[in-house]
C-alpha positions as CSV (number, residue, x, y, z in Angstrom):
1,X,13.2,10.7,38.4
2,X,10.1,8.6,38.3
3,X,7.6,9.8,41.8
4,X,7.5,6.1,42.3
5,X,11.2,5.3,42.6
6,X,11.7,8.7,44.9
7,X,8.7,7.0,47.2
8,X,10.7,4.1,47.3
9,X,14.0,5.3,48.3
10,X,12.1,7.3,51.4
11,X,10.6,4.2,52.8
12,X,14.3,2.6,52.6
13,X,15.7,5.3,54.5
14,X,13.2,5.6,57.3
15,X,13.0,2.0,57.6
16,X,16.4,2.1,58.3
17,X,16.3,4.8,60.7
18,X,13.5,2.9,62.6
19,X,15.9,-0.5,62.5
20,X,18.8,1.7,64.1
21,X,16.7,3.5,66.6
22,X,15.3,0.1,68.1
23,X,18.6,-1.2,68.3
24,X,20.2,1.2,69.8
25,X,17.2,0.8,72.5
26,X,17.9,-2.5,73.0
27,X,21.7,-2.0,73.4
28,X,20.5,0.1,76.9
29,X,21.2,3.4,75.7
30,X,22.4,5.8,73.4
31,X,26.1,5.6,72.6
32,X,28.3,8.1,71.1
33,X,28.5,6.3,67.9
34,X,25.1,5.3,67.5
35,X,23.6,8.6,68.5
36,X,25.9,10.4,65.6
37,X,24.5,7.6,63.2
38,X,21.0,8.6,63.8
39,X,21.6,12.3,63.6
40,X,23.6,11.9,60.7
41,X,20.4,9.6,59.6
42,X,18.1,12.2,60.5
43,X,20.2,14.8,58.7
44,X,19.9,13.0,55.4
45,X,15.8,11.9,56.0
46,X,15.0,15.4,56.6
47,X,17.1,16.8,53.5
48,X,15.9,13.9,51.3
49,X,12.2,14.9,52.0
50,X,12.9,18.2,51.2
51,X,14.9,17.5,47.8
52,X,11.6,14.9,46.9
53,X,8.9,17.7,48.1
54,X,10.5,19.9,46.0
55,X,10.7,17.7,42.7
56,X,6.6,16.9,43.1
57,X,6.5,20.1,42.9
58,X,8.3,20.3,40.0
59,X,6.5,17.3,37.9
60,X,2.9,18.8,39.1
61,X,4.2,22.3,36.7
62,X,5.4,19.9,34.1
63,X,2.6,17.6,33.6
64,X,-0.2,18.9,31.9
65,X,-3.6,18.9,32.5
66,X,-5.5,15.7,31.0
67,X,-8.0,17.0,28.7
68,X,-11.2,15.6,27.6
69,X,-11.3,12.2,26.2
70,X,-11.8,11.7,22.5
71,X,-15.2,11.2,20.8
72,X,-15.0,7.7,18.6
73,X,-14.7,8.4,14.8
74,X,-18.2,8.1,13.3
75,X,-19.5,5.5,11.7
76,X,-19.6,6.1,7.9
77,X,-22.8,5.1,6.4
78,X,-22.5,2.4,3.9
79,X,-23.9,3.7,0.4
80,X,-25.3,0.9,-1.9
81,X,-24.3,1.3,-5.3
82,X,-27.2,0.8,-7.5
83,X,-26.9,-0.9,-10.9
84,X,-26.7,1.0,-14.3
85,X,-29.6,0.8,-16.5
86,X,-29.7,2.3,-20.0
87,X,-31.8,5.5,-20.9
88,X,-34.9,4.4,-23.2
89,X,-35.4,5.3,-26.2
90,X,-36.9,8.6,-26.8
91,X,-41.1,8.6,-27.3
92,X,-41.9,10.8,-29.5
93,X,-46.3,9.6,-29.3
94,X,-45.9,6.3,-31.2
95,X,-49.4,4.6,-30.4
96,X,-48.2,1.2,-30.3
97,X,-45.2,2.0,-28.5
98,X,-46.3,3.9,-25.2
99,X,-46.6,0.5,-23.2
100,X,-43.0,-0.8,-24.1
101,X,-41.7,3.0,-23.1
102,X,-43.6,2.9,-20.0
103,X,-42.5,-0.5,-19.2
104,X,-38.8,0.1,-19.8
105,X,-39.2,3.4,-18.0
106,X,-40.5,1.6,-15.1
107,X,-37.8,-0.7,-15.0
108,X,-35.3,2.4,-14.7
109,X,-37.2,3.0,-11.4
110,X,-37.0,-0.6,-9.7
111,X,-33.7,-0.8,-10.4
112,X,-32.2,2.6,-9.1
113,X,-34.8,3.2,-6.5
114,X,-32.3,5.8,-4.8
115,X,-32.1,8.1,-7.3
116,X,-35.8,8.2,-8.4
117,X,-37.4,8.4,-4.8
118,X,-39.8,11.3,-5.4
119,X,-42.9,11.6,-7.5
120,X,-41.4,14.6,-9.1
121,X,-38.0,13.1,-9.7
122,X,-39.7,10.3,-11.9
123,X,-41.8,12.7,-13.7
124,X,-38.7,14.7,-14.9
125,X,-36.7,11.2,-16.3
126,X,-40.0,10.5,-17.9
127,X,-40.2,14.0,-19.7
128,X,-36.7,14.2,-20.4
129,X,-37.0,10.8,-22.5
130,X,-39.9,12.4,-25.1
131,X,-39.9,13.8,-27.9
132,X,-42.0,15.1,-30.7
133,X,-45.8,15.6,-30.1
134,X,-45.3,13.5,-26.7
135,X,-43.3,16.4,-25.6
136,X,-45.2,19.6,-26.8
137,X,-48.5,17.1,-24.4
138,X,-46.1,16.7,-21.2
139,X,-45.1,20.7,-21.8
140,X,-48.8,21.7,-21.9
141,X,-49.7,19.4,-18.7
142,X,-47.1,20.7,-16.4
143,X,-47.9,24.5,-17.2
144,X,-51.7,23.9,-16.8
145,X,-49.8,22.5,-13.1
146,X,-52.5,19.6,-12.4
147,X,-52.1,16.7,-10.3
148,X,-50.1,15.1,-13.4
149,X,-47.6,17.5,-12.7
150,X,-46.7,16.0,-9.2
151,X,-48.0,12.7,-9.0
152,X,-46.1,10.0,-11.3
153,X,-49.4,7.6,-11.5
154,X,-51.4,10.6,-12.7
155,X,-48.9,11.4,-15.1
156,X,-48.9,8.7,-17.0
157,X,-52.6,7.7,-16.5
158,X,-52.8,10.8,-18.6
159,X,-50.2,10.0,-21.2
160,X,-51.6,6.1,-21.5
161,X,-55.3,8.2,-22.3
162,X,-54.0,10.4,-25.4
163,X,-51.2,8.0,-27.1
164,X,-51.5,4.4,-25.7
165,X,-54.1,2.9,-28.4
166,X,-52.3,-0.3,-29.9
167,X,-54.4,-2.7,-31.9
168,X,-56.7,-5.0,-29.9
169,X,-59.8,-7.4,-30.5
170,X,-60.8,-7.6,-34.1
171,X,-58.3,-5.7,-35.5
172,X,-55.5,-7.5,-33.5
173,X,-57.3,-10.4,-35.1
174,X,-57.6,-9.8,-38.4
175,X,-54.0,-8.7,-38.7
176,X,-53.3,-12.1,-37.4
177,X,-55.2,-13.4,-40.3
178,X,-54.2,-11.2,-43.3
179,X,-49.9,-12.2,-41.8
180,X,-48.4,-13.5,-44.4
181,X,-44.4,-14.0,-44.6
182,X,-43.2,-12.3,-48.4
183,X,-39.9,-11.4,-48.2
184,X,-39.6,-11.6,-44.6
185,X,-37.9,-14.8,-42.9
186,X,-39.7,-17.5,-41.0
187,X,-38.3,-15.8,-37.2
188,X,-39.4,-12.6,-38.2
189,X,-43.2,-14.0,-39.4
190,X,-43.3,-16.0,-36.0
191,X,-42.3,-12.8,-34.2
192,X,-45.1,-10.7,-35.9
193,X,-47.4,-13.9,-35.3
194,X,-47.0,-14.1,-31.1
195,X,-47.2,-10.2,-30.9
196,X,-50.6,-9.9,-33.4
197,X,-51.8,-13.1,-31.3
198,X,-51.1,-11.3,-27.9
199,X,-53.0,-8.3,-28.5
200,X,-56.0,-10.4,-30.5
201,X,-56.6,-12.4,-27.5
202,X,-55.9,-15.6,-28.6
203,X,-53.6,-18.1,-27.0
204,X,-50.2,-18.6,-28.6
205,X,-50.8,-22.8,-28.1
206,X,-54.5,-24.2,-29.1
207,X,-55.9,-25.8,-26.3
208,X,-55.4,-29.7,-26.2
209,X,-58.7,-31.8,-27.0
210,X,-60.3,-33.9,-24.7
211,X,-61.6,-37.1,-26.4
């Protein structure tokens, strides 16, 4: 039985006692049959409120204790996926191909910033993509364990110094001049053209005269 609804029925019953009581008090007097209604009234208040004192009793063993309330779930942090970028090609000390590897290699690095956070982490991708003499250089810098072995910038500072010498100035020049097409088509010739001109100096459109 629901507390609520025994609580309910008690205030019924003694309201009723209390009705008969102050009618019998206005009758004059306490007759015979109203004085057995309000002991027989009295009878069943008192047993009633022993019967509902004995079921709160009850339901306070039943009920259990109320525990602690629950922490909210956490929040799971969103991870950004970050784009896939393919590995280089390996170096293995091509003079006129250290910038291009460097610049690809960089490009690793802005796109999966995540994953190549640390100075050392970039260092290791780098290493991992030579080859060749390139790699027998990177082995002996990182046992002699100076600042190229920790500091990315450093690193390749060094590796630009022994192996990135393309040709530039006159010889970038004179390659331009001595081009000619043989057996090679007109796309590969104007290819070979912009890339001598870009290294000689020289701008790839000649600049418009003024009259």
């Amino acid at each position: 039985m629901d507390p609520a609804d025994t609580n309910d029925a008690a205030d019924s019953l003694a309201a009723r006692l209390a009705n008969l009581t102050q009618e019998v008090r206005r009758q004059g007097g306490l007759g015979v049959e109203h004085s057995r209604n309000l002991r027989e009234a009295s009878a069943s208040l008192a047993r009633f409120a022993t019967a509902l004192s004995s079921l709160e009793s009850r339901l306070a063993l039943l009920t259990p204790p109320s525990g602690p309330s629950a922490d909210p779930p956490a929040t799971v942090p969103i991870v950004r996926r970050e784009p896939y970028v393919p590995t280089p090609a390996p170096y293995g000390g091509d003079p006129g191909a250290c910038h291009g590897f460097l610049l690809q290699v960089g490009g690793v690095f802005q796109q999966q910033p995540l994953t190549y956070a640390t100075e050392t982490s970039r260092i290791a991708y780098l290493v991992a993509c030579l080859r060749g003499v390139a790699l027998t250089w990177a082995s002996a810098e990182m046992d002699r364990g100076g600042p190229e072995a920790s500091n990315y910038l450093a690193f390749t500072t060094a590796l630009r110094r022994t192996f990135d010498h393309p040709v530039r100035g006159r010889e970038a020049a004179q390659r331009l001049l001595d081009l000619r097409q043989g057996s090679r088509s007109v796309a590969e010739l104007v290819i070979d053209f912009r890339i001598y001109a870009a290294e000689s100096g020289w701008p790839l459109r000649p600049p418009l005269l003024k009259l």
